[in-house]
Residue frames as a rotation matrix with the C-alpha (Angstrom) as fourth column:
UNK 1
0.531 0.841 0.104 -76.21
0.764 -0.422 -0.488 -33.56
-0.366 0.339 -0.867 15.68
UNK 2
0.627 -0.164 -0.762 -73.84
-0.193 -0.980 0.052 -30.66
-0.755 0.115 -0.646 15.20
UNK 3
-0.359 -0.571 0.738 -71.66
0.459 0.581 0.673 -33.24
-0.813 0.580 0.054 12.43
UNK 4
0.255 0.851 0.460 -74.53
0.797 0.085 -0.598 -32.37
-0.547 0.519 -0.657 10.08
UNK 5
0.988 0.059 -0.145 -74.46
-0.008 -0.904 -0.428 -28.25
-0.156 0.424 -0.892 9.34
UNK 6
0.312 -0.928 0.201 -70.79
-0.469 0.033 0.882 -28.79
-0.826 -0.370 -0.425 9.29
UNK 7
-0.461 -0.552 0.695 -71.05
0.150 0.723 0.674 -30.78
-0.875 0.415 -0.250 6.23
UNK 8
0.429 0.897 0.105 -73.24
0.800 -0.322 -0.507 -28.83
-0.421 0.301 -0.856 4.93
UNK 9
0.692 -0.396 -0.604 -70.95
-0.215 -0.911 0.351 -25.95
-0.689 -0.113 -0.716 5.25
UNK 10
-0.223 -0.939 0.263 -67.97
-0.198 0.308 0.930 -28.00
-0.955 0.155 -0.255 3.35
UNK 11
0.094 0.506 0.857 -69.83
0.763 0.516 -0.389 -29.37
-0.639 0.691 -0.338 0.28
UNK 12
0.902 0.232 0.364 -70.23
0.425 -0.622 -0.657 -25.84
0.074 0.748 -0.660 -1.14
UNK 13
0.539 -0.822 -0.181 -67.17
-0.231 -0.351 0.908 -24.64
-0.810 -0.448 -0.379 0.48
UNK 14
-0.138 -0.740 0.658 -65.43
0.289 0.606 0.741 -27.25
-0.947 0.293 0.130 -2.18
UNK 15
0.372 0.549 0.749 -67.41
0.882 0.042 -0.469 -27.02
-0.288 0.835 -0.469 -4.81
UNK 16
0.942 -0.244 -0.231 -66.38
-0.268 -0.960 -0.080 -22.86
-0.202 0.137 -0.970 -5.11
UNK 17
0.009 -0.990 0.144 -62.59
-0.529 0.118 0.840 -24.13
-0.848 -0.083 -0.523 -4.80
UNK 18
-0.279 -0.603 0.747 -62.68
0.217 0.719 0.661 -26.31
-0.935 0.346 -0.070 -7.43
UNK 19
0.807 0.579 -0.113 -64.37
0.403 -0.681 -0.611 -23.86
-0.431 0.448 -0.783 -9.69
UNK 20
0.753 -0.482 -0.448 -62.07
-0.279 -0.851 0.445 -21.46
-0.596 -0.209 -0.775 -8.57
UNK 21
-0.274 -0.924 0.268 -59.17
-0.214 0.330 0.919 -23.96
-0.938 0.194 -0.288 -9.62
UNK 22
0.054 0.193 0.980 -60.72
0.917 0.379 -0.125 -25.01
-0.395 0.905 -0.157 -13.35
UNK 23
0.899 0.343 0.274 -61.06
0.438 -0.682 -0.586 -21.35
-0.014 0.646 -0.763 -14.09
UNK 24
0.746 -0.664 -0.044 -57.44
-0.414 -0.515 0.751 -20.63
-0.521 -0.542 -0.659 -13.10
UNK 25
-0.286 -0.433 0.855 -55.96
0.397 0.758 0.517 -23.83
-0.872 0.487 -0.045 -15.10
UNK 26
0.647 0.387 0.657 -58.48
0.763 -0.308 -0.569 -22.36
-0.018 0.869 -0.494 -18.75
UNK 27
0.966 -0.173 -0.194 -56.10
-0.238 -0.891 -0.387 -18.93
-0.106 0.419 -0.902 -18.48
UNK 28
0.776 -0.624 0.093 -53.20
0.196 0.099 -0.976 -20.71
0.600 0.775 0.199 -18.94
UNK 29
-0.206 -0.806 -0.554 -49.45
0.818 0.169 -0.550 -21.04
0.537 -0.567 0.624 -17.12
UNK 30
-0.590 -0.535 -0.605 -49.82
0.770 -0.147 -0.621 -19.06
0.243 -0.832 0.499 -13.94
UNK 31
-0.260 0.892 -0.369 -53.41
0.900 0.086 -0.427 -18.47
-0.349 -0.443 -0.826 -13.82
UNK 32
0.058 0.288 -0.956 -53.43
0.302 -0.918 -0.258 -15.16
-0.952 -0.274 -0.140 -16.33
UNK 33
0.750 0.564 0.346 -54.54
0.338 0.124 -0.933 -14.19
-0.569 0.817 -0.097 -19.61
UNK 34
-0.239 -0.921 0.308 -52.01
0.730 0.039 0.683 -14.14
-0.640 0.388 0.663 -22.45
UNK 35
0.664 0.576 -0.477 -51.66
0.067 -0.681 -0.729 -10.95
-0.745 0.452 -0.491 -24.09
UNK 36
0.369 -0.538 0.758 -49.54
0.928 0.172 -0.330 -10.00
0.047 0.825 0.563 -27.47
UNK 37
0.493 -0.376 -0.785 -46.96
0.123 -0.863 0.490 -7.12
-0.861 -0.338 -0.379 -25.99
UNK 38
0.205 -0.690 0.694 -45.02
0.880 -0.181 -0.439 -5.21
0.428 0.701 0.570 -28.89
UNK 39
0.269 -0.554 -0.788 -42.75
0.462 -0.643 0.610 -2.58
-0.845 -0.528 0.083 -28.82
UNK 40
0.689 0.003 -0.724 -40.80
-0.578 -0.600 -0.553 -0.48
-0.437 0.800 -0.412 -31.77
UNK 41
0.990 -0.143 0.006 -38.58
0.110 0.734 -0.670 -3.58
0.091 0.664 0.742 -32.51
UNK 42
0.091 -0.995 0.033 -34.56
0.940 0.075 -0.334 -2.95
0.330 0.061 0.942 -33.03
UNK 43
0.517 -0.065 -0.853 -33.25
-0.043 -0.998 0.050 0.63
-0.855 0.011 -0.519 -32.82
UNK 44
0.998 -0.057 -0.017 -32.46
-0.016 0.023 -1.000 1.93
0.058 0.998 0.022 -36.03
UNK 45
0.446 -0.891 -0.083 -28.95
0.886 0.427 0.179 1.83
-0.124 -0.154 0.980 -37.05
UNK 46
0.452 -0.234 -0.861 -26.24
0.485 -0.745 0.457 4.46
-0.748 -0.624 -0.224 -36.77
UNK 47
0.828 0.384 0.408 -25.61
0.474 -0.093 -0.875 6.70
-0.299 0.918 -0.260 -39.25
UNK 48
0.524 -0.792 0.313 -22.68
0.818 0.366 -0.444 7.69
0.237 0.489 0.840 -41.24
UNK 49
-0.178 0.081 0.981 -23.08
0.493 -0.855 0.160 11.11
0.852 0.512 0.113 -41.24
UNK 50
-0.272 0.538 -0.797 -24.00
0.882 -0.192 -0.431 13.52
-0.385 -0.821 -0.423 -38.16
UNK 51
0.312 0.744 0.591 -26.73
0.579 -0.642 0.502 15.81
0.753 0.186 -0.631 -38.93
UNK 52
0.944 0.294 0.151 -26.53
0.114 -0.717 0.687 17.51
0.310 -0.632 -0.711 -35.46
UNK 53
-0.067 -0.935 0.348 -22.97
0.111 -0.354 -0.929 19.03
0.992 -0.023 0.128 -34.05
UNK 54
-0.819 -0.193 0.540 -24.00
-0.440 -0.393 -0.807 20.42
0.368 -0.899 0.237 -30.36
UNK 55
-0.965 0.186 -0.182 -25.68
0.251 0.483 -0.839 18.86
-0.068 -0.856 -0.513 -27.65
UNK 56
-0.538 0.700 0.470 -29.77
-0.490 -0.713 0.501 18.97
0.686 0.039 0.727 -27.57
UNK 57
-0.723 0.440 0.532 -31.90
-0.553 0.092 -0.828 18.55
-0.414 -0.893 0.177 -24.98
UNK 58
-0.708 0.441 -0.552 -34.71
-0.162 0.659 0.734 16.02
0.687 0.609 -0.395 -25.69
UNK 59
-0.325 0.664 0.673 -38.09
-0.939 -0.141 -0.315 16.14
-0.114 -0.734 0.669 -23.41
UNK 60
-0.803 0.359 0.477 -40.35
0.043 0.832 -0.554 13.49
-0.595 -0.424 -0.683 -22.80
UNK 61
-0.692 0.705 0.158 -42.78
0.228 0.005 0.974 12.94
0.685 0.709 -0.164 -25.91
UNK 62
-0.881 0.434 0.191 -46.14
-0.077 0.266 -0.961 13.69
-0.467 -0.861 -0.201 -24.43
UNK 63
-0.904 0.405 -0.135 -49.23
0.387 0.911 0.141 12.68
0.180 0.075 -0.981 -24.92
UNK 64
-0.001 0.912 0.409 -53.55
-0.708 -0.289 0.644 13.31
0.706 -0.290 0.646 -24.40
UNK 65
-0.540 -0.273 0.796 -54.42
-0.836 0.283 -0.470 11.81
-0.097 -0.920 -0.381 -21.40
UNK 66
0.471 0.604 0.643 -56.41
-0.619 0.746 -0.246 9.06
-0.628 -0.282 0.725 -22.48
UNK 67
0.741 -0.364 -0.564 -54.00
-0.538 0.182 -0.823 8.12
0.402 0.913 -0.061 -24.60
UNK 68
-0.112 -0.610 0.784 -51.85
-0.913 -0.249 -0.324 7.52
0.393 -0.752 -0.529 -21.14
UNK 69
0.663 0.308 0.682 -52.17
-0.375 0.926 -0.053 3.19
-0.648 -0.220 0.729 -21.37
UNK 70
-0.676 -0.723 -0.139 -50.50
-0.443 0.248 0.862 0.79
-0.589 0.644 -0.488 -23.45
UNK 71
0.458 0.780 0.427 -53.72
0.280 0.330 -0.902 -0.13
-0.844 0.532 -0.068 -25.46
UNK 72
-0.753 -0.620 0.222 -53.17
0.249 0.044 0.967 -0.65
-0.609 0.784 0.121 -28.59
UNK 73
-0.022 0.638 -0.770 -55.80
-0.323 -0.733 -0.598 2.20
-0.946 0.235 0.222 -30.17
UNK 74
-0.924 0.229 0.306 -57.74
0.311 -0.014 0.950 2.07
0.222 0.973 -0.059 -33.71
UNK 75
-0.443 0.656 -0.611 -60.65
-0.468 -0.751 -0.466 3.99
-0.765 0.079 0.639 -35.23
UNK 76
-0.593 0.081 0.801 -63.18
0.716 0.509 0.478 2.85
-0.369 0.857 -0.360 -37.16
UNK 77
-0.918 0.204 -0.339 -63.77
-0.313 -0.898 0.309 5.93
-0.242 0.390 0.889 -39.72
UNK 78
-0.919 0.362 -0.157 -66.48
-0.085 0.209 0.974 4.21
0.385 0.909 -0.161 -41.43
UNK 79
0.430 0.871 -0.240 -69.24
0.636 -0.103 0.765 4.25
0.641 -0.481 -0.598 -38.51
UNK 80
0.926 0.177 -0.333 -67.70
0.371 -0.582 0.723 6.17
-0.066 -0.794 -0.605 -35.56
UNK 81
0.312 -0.938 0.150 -64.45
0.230 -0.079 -0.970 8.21
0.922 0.337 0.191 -36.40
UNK 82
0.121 -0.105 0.987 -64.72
-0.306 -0.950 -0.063 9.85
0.944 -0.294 -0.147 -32.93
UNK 83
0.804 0.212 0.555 -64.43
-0.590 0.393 0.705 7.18
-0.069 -0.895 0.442 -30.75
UNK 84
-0.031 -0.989 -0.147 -61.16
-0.901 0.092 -0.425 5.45
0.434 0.119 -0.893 -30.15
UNK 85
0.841 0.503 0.198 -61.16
-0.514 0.628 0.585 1.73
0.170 -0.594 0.786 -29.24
UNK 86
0.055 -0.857 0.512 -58.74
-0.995 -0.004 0.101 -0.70
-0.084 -0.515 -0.853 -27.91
UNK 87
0.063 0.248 -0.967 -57.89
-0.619 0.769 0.157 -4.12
0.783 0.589 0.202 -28.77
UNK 88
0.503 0.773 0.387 -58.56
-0.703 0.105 0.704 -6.54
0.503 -0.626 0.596 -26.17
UNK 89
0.950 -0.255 0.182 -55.81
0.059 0.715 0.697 -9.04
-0.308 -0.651 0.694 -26.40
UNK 90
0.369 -0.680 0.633 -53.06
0.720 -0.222 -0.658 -6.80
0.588 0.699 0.408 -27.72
UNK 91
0.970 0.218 -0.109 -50.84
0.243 -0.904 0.351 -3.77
-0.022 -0.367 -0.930 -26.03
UNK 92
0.500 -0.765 0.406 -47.75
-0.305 -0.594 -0.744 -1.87
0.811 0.248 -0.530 -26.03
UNK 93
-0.149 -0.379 -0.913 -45.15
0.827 0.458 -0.325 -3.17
0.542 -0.804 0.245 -23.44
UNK 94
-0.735 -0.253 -0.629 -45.31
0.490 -0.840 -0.235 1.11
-0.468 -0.481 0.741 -22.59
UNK 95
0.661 0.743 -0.106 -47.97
0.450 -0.505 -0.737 3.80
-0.600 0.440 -0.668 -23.54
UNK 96
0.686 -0.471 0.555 -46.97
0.703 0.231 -0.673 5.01
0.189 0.852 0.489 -26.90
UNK 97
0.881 -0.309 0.359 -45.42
-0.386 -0.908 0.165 8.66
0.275 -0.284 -0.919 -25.42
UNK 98
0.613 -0.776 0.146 -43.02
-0.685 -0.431 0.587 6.56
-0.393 -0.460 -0.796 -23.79
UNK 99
0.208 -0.370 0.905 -42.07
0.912 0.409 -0.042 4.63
-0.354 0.834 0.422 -27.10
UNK 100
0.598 -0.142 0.789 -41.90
0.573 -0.612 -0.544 7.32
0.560 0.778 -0.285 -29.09
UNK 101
0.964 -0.256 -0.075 -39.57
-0.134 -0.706 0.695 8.89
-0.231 -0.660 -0.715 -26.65
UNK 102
-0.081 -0.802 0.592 -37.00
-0.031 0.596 0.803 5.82
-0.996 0.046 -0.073 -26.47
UNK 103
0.195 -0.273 0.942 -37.13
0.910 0.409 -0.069 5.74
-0.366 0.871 0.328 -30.37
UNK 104
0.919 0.134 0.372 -36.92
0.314 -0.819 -0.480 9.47
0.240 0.557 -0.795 -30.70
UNK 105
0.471 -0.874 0.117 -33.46
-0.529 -0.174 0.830 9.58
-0.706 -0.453 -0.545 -28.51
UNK 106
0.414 -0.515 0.751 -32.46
0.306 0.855 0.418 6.73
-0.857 0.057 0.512 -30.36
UNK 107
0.694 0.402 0.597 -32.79
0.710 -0.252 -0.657 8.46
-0.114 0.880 -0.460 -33.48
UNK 108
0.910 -0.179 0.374 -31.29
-0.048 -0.942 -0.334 11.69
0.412 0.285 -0.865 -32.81
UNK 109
0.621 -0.758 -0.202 -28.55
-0.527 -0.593 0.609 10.42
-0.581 -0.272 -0.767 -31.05
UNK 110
0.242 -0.418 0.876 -27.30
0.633 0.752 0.184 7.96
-0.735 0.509 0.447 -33.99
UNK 111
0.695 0.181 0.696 -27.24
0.591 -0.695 -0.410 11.57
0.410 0.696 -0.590 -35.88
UNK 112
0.950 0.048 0.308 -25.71
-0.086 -0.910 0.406 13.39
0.299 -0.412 -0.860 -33.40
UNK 113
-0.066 -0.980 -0.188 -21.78
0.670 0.095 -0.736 14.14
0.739 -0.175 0.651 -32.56
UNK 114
-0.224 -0.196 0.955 -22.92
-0.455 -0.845 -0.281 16.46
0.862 -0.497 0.100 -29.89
UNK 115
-0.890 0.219 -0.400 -24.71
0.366 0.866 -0.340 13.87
0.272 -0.449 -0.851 -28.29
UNK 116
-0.233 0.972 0.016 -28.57
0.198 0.031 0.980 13.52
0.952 0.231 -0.200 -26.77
UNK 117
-0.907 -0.073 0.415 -29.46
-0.348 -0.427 -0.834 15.37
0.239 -0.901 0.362 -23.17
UNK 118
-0.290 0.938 -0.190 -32.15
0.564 0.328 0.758 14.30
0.773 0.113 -0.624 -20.77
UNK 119
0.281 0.030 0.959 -33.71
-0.593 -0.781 0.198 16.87
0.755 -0.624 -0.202 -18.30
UNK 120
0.978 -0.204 0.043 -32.68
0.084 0.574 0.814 14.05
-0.191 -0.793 0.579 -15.40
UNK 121
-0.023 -0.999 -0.046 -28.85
0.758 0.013 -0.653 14.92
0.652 -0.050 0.756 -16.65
UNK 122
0.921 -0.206 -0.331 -29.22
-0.127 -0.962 0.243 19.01
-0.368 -0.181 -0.912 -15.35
UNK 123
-0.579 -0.746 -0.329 -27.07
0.413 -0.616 0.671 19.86
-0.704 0.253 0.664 -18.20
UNK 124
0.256 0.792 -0.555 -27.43
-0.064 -0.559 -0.827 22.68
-0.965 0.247 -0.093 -19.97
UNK 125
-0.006 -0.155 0.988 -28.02
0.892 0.446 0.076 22.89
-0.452 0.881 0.135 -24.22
UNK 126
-0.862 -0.489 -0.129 -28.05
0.259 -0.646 0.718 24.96
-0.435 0.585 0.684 -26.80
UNK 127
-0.529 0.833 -0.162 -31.26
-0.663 -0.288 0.691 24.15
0.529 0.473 0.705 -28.13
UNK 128
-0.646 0.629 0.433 -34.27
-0.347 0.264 -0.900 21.97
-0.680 -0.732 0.048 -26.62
UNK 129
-0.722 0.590 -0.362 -37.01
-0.668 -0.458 0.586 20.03
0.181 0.665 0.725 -28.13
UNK 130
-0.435 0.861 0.263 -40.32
-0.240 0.171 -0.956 19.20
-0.868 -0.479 0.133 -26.96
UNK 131
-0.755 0.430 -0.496 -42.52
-0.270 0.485 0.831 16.86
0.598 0.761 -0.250 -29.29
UNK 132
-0.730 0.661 0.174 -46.27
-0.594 -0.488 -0.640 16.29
-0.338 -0.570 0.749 -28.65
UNK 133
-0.875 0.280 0.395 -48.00
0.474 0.327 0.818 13.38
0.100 0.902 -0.419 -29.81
UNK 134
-0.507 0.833 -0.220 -51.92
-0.838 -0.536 -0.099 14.83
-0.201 0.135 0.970 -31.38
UNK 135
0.436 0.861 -0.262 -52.39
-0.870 0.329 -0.366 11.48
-0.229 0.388 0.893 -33.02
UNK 136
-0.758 -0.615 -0.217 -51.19
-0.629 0.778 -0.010 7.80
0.175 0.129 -0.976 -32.88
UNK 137
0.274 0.791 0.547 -54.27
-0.407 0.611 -0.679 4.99
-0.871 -0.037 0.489 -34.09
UNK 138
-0.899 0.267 0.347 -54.98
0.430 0.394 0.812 2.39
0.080 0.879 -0.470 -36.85
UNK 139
-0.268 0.753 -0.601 -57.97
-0.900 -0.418 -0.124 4.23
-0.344 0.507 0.790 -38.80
UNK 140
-0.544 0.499 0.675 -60.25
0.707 0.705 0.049 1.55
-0.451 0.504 -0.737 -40.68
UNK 141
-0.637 0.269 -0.723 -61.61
-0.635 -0.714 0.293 3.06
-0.437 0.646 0.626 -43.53
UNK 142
0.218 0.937 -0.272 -63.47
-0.880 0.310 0.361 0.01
0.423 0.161 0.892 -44.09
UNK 143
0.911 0.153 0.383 -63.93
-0.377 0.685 0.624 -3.43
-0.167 -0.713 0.681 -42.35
UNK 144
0.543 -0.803 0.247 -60.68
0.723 0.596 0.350 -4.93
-0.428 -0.011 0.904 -44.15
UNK 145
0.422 -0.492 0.762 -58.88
0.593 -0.486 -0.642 -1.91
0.686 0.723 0.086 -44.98
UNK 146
0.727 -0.197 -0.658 -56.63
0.467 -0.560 0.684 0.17
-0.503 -0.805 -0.315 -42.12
UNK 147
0.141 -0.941 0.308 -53.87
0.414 -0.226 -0.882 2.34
0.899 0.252 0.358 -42.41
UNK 148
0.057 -0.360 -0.931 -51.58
0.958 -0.244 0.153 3.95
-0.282 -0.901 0.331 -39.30
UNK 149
0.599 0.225 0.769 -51.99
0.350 -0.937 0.003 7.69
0.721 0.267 -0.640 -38.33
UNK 150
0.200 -0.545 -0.814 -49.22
0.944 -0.115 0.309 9.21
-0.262 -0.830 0.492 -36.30
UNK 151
0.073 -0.236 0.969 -49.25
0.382 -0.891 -0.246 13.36
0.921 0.388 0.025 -36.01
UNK 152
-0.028 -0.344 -0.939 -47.27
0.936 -0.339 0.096 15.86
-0.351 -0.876 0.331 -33.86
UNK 153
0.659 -0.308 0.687 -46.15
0.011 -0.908 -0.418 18.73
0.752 0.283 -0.595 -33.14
UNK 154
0.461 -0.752 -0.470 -42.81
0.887 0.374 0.271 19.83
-0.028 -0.542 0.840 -32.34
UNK 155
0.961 -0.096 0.261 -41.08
-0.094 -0.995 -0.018 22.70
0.261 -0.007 -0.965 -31.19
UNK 156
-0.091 -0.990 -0.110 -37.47
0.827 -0.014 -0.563 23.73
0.555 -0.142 0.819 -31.37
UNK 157
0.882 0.471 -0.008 -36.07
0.359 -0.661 0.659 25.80
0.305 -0.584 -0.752 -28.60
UNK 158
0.041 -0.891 0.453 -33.67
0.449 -0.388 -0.805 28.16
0.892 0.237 0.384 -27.89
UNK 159
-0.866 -0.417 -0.276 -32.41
0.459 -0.445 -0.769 30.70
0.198 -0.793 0.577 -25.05
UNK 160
-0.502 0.754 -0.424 -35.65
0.263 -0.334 -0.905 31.09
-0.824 -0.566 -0.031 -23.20
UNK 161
-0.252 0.336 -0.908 -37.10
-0.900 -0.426 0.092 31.65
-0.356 0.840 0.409 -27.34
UNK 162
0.167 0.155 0.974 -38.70
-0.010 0.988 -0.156 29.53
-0.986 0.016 0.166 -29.59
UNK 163
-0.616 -0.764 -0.190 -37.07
-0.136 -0.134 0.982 28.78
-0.776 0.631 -0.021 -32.73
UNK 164
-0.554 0.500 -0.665 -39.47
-0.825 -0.222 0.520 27.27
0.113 0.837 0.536 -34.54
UNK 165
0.002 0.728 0.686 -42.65
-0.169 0.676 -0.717 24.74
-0.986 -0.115 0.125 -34.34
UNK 166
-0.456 0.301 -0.838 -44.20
-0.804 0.263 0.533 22.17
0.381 0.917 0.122 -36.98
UNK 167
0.277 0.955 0.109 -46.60
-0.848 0.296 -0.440 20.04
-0.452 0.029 0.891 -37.55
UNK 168
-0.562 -0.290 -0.774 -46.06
-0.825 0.253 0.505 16.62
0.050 0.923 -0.382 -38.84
UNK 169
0.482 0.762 0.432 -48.43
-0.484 0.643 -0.593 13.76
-0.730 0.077 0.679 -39.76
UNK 170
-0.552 -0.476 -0.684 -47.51
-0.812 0.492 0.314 10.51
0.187 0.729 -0.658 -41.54
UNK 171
0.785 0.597 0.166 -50.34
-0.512 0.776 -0.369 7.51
-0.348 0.205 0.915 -42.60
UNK 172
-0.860 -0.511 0.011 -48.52
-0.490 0.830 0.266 3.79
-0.145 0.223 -0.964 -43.25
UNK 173
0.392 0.781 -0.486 -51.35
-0.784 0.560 0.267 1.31
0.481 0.277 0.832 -45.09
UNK 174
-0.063 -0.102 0.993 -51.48
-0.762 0.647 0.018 -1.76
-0.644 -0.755 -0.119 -42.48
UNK 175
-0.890 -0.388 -0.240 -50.51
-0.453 0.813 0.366 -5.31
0.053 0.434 -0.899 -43.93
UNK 176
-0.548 0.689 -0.474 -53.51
0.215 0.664 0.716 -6.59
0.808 0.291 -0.512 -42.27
UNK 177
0.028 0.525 0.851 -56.52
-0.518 -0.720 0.461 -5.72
0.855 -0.454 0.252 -40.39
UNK 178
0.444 0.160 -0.882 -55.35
0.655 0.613 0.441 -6.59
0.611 -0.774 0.167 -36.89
UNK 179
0.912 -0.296 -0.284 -53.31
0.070 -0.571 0.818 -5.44
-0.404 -0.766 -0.500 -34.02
UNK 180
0.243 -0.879 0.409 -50.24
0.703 0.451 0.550 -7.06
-0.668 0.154 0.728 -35.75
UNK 181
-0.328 -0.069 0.942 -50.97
0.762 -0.608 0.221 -4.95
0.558 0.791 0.252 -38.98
UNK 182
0.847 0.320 0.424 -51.67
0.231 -0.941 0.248 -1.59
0.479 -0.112 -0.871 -36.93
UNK 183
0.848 -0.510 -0.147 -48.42
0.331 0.291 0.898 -2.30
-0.415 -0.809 0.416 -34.97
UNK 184
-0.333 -0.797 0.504 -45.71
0.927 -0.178 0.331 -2.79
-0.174 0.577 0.798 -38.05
UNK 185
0.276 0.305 0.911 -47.79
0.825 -0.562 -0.062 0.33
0.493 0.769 -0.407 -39.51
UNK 186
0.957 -0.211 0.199 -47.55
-0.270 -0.897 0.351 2.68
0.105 -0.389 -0.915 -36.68
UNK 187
0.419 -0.907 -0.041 -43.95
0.352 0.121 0.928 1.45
-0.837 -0.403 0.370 -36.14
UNK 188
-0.295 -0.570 0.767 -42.59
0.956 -0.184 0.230 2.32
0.010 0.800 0.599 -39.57
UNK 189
0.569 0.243 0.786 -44.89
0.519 -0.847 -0.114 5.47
0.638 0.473 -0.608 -39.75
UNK 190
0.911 -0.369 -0.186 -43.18
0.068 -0.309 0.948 6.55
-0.408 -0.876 -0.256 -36.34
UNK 191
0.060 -0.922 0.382 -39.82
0.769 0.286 0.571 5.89
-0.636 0.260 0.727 -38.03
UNK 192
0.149 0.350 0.925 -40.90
0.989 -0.058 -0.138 7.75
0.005 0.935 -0.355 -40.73
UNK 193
0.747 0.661 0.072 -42.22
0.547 -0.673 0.499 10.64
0.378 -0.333 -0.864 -39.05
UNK 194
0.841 -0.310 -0.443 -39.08
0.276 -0.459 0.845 11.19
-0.465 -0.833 -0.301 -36.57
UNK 195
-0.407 -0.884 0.230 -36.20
0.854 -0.279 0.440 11.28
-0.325 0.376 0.868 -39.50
UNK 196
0.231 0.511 0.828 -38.73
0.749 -0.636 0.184 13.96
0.621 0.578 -0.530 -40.60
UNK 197
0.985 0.003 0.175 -38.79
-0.110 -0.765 0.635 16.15
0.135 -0.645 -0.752 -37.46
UNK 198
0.388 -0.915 0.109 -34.57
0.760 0.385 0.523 14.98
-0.521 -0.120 0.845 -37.37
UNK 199
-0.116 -0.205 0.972 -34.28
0.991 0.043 0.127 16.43
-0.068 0.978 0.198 -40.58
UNK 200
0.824 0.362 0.435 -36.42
0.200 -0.905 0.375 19.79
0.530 -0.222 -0.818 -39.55
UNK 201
0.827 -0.241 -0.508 -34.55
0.410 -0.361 0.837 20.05
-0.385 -0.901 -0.200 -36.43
UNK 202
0.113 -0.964 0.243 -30.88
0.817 0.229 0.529 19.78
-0.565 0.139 0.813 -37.75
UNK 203
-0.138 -0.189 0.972 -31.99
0.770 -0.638 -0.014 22.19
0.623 0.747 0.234 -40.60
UNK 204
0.301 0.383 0.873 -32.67
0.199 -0.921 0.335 24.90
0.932 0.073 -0.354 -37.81
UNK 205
0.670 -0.618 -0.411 -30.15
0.500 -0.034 0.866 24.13
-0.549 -0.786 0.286 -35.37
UNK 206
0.643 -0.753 -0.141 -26.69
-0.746 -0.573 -0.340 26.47
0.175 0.324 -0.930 -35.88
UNK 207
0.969 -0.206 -0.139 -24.21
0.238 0.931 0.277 23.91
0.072 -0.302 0.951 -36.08
């Protein structure tokens, strides 16, 4: 008599397991959903020329706080501009703050004969500079139309002074309306953007 509930008990017991296993096999080698990870690609190449002469300090890009993921963010202007969404099977290997960091070093020190400081050296510079991102999405202006929006602000420091702040903002028109085409777009505008602030800096460093 007691064979009975006992087989009862197993039947469903299995049945859940072998669910369990079909839904584990559908996501694919090692039982987890394939996303599409990107990054900023090469680092740019070194340049002939140095722009900068003395040593600068380089902070950590930062960032809004919801911005603090590796989603890979767009906006669609054309019904809600104010809401930020996230593509579902797409993301940054890193949240963008800490791209745009590792491509902003990369940058300034392929310019630089003073070389590039991080606050984790404790040495000290001459000047300092702190960069903020404000804005980093694909926009959709309409259903098959995007372009990339990347805007900062950046401030140059000095002894305990600030030298001088700007604003900058650069838009790249996306190849195509996906993650892929909001990716290459913010990656070039990013490029774009940082020989800009490069360019600022260098002109208002004392070499």
């Amino acid at each position: 008599m007691s064979a009975t509930p006992v087989l009862r008990l197993r039947t469903p017991l299995a049945a859940l397991i072998a669910v369990a296993l079909l839904g584990a096999c559908a996501l694919g080698p090692g039982g987890r959903e394939e996303f599409a990870s990107y990054d900023f690609g090469v680092p740019p190449p070194a340049e002939a020329a140095a722009r900068l002469r003395q040593p600068l300090l380089v902070y950590d890009v930062v960032a809004p706080n919801w911005m603090d993921t590796p989603a890979v963010f767009y906006r669609l202007a054309y019904q809600d501009a104010a809401r930020p969404r996230s593509y579902a099977g797409s993301r940054w290997m890193m949240p963008p703050a800490a791209l745009f960091t590792n491509r902003l070093r990369q940058h300034f020190a392929a310019a630089s004969r003073g070389g590039v400081l991080v606050p984790a050296d404790g040495l000290r510079a001459g000047h300092a500079l702190r960069v903020e991102i404000e804005e980093f999405a694909q926009v959709f202006d309409a259903p098959g139309r995007s372009r990339a929006v990347v805007r900062v602000r950046a401030s140059l420091l000095g002894n305990r002074a600030l030298v001088a702040q700007r604003s900058f903002s650069v838009e790249r028109p996306a190849a195509s309306a996906d993650a892929e085409g909001g990716v290459r777009a913010l990656t070039a505008a990013s490029d774009e953007l940082i020989l800009q602030v490069l360019d600022w800096t260098a002109g208002n460093v004392k070499n």
